[in-house]
N, C-alpha and C positions, 0 to 999 in steps of 0.2 A: 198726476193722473190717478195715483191708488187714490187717494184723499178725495178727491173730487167725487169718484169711484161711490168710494164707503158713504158719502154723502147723498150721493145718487139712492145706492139701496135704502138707506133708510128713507128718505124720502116719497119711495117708491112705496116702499113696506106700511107707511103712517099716513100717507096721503096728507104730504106737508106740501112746502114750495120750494123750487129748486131755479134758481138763475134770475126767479121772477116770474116762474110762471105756475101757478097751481097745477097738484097733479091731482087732474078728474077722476082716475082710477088705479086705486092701489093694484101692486104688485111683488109679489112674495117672489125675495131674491135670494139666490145659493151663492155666493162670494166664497171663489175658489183663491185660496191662498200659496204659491207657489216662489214667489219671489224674498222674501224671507224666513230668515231662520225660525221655528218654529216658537221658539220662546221672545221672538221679540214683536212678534204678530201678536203674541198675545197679552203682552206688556203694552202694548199698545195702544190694543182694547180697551186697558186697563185707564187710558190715558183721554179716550175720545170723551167731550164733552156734551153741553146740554143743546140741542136745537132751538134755535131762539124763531124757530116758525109756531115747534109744536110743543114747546116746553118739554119734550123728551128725550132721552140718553142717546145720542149717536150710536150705541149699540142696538138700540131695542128697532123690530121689523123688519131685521134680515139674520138671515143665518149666515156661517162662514164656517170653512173647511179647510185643514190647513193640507194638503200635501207635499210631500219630498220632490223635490224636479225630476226632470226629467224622466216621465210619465205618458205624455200625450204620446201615439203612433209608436209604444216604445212597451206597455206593460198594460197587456188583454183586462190581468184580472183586478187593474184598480180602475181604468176605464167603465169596465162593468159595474162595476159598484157605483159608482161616483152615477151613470144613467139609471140605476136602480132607485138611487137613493133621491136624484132630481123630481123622476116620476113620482117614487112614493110619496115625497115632500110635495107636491103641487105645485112647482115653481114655477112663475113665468120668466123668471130671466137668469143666465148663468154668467156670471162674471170673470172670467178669466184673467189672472194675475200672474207673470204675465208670457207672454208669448216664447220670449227664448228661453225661460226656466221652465216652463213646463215641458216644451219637446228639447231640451235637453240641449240648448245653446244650437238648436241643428242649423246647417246652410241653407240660409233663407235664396242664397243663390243659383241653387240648384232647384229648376222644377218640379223635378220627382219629388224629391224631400217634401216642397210645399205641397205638393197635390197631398201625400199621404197627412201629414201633417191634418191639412183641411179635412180629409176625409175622416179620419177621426176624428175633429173637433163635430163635425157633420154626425157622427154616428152618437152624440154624445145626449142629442136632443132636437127633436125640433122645433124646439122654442127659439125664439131669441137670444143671441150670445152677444156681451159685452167685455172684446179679447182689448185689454192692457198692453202697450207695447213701449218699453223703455229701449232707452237708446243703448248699449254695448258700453260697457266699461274698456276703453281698451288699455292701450301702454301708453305711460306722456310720452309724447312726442313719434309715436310710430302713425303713422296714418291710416285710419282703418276703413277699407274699401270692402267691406261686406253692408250687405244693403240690407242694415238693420236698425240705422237710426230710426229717432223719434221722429214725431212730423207735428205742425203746427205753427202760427206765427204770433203767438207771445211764450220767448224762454228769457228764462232768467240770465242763463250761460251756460254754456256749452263742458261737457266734461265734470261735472259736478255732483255729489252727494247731498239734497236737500231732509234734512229732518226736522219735520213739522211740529212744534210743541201745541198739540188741542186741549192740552188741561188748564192753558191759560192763567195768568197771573192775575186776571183780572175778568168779569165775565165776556167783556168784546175785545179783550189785548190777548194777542197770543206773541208767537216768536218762529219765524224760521233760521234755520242754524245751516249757512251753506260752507264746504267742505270741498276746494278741489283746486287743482294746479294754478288757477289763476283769481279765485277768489276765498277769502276765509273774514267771514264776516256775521253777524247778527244783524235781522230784517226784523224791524217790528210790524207786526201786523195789526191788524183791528177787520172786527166785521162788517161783513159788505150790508145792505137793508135786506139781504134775505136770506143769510146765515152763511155766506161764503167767505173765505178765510181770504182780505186784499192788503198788499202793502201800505204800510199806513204814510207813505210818501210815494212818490212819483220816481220808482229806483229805475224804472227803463228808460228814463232821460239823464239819471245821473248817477 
């Protein structure tokens, strides 16, 4: 989802094509950074490669902000800031990375919790928000019944650490490197016809 994410903003920001479909109108995006450590966000950066839409750096056309978790509905004076600094920048879209690091791991179980939650993401802007939601790392083998997994119907597997190598060995080969109780393996990738990073074999049948 981040990756996809950061491919969005830029794409948004350079008015490239994204899934296959041209974007008729650019949009200047704020990518809040919350789910990693602060230096490896930005080794990361360091790592995105070239758009084969628009010939330019996966960094250039969006900005990014790195903050420490647990902030959202939790800490008035970087709220503020972070809606001062959206307005002054002109953004149309704010990206959230991602939902339990930012409000602080809270019980997506409890109502209350969510309503406040919402209301500050709500006070944050009212523009467009694009909130990131990873699944809970929990314990092997304890079964975790807080309702905070991911959603969607293609995963790779369940329980797992993906890290995506974008600086590539080659301009359309990269590498995903998965990491978790039931799988520890290397995925070769290659690029899809419009700059999407897709298995270069058929791993969801085998």
């Amino acid at each position: 989802k981040s990756i996809l994410s950061q491919q969005l903003a830029h794409e948004l920001g350079c008015g490239g094509t994204l899934l296959g479909h041209p974007i008729d109108q650019k949009l200047k995006v704020l990518y809040v950074q919350s789910d990693l450590p602060e230096m490896e966000w930005a080794e990361q950066m360091k790592s995105l490669d070239v758009c084969p839409s628009c010939q330019r750096p996966f960094t250039e056309g969006w900005d990014t902000v790195w903050i420490e978790q647990g902030w959202l509905a939790k800490n008035p004076r970087i709220e503020t800031e972070l809606k001062n600094a959206f307005k002054a920048g002109e953004y149309g879209l704010l990206i959230l990375d991602s939902l339990l690091t930012i409000s602080g791991y809270a019980d997506l179980n409890d109502l209350g919790v969510v309503g406040r939650v919402r209301s500050a993401m709500e006070r944050l802007t009212p523009m467009p928000k694009w909130l990131i939601h990873h699944k809970r790392k929990g314990t092997p083998g304890v079964p975790d019944k807080s309702n905070v997994s991911s959603v969607g119907h293609n995963s790779l597997a369940a329980g797992v650490s993906a890290l995506l190598d974008l600086s590539a060995t080659a301009r359309d080969q990269g590498s995903l490197i998965i990491q978790g109780r039931f799988v520890r393996s290397d995925l070769d990738l290659i690029r899809g016809p419009h700059g999407i990073w897709l298995p270069a074999k058929d791993v969801m049948r085998g």
